[in-house]
C-alpha positions as CSV (number, residue, x, y, z in Angstrom):
1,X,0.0,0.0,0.0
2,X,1.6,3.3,-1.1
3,X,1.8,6.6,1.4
4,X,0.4,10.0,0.9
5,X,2.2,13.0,2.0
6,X,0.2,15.9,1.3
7,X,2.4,18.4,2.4
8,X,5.1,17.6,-0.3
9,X,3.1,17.6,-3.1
10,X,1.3,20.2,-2.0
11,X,5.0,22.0,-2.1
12,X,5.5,20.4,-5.6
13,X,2.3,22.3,-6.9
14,X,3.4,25.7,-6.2
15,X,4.6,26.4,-9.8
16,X,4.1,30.0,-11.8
17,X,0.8,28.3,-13.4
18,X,-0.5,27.0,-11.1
19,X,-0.1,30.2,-8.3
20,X,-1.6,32.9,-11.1
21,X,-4.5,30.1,-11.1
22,X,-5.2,30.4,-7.5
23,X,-5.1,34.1,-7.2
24,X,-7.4,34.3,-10.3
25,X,-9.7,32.0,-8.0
26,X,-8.8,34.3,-5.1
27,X,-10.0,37.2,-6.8
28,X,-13.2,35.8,-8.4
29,X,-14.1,34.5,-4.8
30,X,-13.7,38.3,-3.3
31,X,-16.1,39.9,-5.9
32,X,-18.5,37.0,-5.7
33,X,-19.1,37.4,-1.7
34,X,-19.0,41.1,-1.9
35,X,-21.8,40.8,-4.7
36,X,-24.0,38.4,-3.1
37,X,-23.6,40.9,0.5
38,X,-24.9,43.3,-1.6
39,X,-27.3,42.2,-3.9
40,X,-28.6,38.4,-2.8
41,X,-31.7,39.0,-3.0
42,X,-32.2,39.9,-6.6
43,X,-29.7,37.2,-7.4
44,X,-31.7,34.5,-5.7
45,X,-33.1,33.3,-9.0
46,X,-29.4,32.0,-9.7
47,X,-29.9,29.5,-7.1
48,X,-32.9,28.1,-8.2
49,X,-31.9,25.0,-10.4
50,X,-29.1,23.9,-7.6
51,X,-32.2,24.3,-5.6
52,X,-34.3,22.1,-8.1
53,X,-30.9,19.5,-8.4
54,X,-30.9,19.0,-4.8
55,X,-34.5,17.7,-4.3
56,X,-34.0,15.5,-7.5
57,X,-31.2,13.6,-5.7
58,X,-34.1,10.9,-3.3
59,X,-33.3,8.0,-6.0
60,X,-29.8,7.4,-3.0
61,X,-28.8,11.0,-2.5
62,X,-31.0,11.3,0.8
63,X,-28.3,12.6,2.8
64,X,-27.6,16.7,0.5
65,X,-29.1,19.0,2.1
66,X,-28.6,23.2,2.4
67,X,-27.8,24.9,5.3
68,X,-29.5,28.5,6.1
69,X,-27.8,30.2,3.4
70,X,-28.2,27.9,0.7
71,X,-24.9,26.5,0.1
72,X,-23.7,23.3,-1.1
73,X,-23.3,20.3,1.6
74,X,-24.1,16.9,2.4
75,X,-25.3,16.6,6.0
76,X,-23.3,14.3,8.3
77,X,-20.8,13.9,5.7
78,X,-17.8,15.4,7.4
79,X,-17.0,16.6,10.9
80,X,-15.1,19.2,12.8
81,X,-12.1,17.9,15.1
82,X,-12.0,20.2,18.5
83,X,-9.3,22.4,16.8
84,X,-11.8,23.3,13.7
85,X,-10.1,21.5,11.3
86,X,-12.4,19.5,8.8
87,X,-12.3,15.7,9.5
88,X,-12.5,13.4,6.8
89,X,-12.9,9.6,7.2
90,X,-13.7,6.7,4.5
91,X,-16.6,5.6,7.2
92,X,-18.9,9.0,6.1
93,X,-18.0,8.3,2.4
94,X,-19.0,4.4,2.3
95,X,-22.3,5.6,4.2
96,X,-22.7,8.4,1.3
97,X,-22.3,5.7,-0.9
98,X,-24.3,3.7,0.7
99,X,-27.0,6.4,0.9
100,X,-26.7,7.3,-2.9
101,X,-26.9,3.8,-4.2
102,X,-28.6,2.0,-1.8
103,X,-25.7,0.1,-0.4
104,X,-23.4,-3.0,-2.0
105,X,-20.7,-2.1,-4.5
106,X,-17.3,-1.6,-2.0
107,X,-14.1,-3.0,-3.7
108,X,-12.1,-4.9,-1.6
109,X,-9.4,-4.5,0.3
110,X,-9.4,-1.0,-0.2
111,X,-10.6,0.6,3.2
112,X,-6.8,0.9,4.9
113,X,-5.7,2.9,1.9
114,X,-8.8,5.3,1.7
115,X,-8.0,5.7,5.2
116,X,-4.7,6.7,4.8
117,X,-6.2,9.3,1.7
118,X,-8.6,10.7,4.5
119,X,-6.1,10.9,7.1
120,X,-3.6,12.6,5.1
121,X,-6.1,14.9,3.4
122,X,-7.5,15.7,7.0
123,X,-4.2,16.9,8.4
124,X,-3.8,19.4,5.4
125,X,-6.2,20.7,5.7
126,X,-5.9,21.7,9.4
127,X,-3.0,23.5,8.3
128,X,-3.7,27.3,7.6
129,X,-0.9,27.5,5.3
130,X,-1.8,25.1,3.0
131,X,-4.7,26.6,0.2
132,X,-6.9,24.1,0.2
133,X,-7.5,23.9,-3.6
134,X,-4.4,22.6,-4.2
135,X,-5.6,19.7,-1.8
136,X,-8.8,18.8,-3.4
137,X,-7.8,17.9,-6.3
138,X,-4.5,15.8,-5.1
139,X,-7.4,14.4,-3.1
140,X,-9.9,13.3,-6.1
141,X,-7.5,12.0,-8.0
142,X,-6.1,9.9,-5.2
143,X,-9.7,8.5,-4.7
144,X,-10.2,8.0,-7.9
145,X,-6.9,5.9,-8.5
146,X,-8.5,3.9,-5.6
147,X,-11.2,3.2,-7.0
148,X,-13.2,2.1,-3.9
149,X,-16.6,1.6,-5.3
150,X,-17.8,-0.7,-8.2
151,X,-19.8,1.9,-9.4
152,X,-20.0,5.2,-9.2
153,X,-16.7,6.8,-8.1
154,X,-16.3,9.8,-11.1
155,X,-19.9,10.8,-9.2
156,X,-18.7,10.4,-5.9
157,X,-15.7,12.3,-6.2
158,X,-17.4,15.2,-7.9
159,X,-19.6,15.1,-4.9
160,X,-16.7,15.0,-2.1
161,X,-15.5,18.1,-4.4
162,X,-18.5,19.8,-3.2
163,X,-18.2,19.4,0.1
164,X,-14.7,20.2,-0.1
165,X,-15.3,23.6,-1.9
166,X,-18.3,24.4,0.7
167,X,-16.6,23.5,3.8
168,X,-13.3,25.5,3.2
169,X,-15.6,28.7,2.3
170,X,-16.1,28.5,-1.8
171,X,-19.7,28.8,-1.9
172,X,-20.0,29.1,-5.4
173,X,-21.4,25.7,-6.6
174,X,-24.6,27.1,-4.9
175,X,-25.0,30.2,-8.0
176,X,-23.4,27.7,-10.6
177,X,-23.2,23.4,-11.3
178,X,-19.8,22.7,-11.1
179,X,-21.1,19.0,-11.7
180,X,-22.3,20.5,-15.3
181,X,-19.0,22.1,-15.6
182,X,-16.7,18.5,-15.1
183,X,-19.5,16.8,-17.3
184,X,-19.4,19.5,-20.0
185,X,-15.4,18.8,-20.1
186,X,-15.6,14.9,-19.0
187,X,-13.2,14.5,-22.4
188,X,-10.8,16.8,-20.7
189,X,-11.2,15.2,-17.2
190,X,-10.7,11.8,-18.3
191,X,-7.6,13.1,-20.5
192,X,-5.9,14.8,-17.3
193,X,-6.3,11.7,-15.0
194,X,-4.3,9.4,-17.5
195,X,-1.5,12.0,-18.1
196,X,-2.1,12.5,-13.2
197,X,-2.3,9.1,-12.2
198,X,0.6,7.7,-14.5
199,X,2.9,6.0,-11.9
200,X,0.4,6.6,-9.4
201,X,0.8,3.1,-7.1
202,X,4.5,3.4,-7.4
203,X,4.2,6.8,-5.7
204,X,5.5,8.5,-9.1
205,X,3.1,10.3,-10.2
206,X,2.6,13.9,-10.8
207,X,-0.8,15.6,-9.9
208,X,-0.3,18.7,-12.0
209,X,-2.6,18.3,-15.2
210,X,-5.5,17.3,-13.3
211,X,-4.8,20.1,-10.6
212,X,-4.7,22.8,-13.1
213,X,-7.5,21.5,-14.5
214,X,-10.0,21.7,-11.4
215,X,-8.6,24.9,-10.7
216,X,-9.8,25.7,-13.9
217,X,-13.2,24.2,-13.3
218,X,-13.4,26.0,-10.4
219,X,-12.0,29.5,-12.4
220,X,-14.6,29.1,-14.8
221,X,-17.8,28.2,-12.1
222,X,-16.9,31.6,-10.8
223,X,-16.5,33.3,-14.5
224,X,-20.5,32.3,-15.5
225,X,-21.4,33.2,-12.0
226,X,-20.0,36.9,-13.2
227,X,-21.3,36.7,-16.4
228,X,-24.9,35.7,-15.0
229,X,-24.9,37.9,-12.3
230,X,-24.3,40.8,-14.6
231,X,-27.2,40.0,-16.4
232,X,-29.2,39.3,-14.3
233,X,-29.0,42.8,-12.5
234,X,-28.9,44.6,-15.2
235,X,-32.3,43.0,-16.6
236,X,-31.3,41.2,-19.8
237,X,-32.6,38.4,-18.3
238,X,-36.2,37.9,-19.7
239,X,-38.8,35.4,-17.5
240,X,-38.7,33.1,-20.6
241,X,-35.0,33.2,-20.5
242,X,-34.8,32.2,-16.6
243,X,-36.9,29.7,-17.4
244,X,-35.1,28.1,-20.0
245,X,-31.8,28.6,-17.6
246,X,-34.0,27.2,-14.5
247,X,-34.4,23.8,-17.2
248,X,-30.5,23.9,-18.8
249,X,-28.7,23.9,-15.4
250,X,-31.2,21.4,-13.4
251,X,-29.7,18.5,-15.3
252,X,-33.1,16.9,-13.8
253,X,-36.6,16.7,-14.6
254,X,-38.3,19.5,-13.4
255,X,-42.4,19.7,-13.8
256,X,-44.2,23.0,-13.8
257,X,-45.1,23.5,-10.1
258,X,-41.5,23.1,-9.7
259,X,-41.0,26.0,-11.6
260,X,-43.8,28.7,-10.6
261,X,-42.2,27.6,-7.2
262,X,-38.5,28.4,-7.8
263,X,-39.4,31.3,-10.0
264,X,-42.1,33.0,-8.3
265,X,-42.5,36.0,-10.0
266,X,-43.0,34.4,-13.3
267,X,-46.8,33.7,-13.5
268,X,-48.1,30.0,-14.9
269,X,-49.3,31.8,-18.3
270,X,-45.8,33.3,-18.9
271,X,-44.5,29.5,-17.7
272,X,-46.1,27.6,-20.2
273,X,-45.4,30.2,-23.1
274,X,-42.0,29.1,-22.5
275,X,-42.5,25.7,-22.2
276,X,-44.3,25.9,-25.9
277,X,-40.9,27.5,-27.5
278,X,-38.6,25.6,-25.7
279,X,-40.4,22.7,-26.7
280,X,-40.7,24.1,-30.2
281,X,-37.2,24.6,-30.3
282,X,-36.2,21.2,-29.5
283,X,-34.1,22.5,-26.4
284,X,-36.4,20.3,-24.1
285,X,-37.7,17.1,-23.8
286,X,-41.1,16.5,-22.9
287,X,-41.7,13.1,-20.3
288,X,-45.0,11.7,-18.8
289,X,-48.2,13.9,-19.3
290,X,-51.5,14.9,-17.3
291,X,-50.5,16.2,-13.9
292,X,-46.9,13.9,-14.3
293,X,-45.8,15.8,-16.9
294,X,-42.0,17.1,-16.4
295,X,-39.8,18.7,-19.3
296,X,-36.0,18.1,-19.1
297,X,-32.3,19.6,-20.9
298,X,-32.3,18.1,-24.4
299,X,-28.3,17.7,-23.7
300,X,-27.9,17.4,-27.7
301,X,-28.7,21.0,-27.9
């Protein structure tokens, strides 16, 4: 079983590239708080398919949730040690598993190394001078390379990413689907992880490719949050328009009442007139019918 020393490739990391990436994130992080201080409320509409996502997730996902600000997390999922540090242990991600898929599907033997992942990861990140999205991606990959689960582990890790970003105070998966983001670019993802994990069980490996690429994930979460925000505050944004956003970032099947309740200043007439030319258009899917009729993303679009 190999070793993980965060610390040292953590050090390893710290190239030119990869620092002007993390101060681009830095950045983009500062003007998103300050905007959502300032104007939340009439950016609450930007929430509304994470919102929509989220109560999609009962076929094994029972265990997301949103705290009282609507962020990203997955209740019970990680702890806090006494000295407010985040705690991460394989134990809460089998019983996420667990919860998502309705149990089976561990790999064996595979628990002491995951345990040595969480453990390492864990201590890293109760160290204030480590940034801590350097670690999350070392992090992924190292679960991926794992491999614990027979199924499921790309969705897993995306979700542990999540968690990650919301715990250590990157809120922004809760304006924009990073999980639409890493789909969008799974080409990409899969690409970095071949070049990342090359040498991996030797200890050999080198994390950088697939680092810099979550960091640009994360870069570019942050520039359509700025691009939407702008938008939406300025008023380009037309109801028929929010509703076809509402539908394109749910990556879910959303019916009518979920809409009129997520956007609540968009009245049912105005709701089905975009229904019709979305439909018309081909950039939705119509499922069921009567009062089970939901409309999702035609991803071909």
């Amino acid at each position: 079983m190999r070793s993980f020393d965060y610390r040292k490739e953590y050090e390893r990391l710290l190239s030119p590239e990869i620092v002007r990436r993390l101060v681009r994130i830095h950045e983009s992080k500062g003007r998103q708080e300050l905007l959502v201080e300032e104007r939340g409320d009439a950016l609450k509409d930007l929430t509304a398919a994470t919102r929509l996502k989220e109560g999609s997730m009962g076929h094994g996902f029972g265990t997301r949730g949103r705290d009282s600000d609507g962020a990203y997390h997955m209740a019970g999922c990680f702890g806090a040690d006494t000295g407010g540090g985040i705690l991460v242990r394989s134990g809460m991600i089998f019983q996420l598993y667990h919860e998502m898929y309705k149990g089976g599907g561990l790999r064996t033997p595979v628990t002491g190394e995951l345990d040595s992942v969480c453990e390492a990861l864990s201590k890293a990140l109760g160290d204030e001078g480590m940034d801590p999205l350097l670690l999350i991606p070392v992090f992924m990959l190292d679960f991926l390379c794992i491999q614990p689960f027979e199924k499921g582990n790309i969705h897993i890790s995306r979700m542990l990413m999540l968690v990650l970003l919301y715990k250590t105070g990157y809120s922004i998966g809760d304006y924009v689907s990073i999980e639409k983001l890493l789909e969008d670019t799974r080409a990409c993802h899969d690409r970095v992880f071949d070049e990342s994990s090359a040498g991996w069980q030797e200890g050999k490996n080198d994390y950088t490719a697939f680092t810099s690429y979550i960091l640009d994930v994360i870069a570019a979460s942050y520039d359509e949050f700025s691009a939407r925000a702008d938008d939406f505050l300025s008023g380009r944004v037309s109801k028929i328009s929010r509703v076809a956003m509402l539908l394109r970032d749910s990556d879910c099947q959303v019916t009518k009442p979920d809409i009129l309740r997520q956007l609540p200043d968009v009245s049912q007439k105005t709701c089905e007139r975009a229904l019709r030319v979305l439909l018309d258009g081909g950039q939705i899917i119509k499922l069921g019918g009567g009062r089970y009729t939901s409309y999702i993303w035609n991803k071909e679009c």
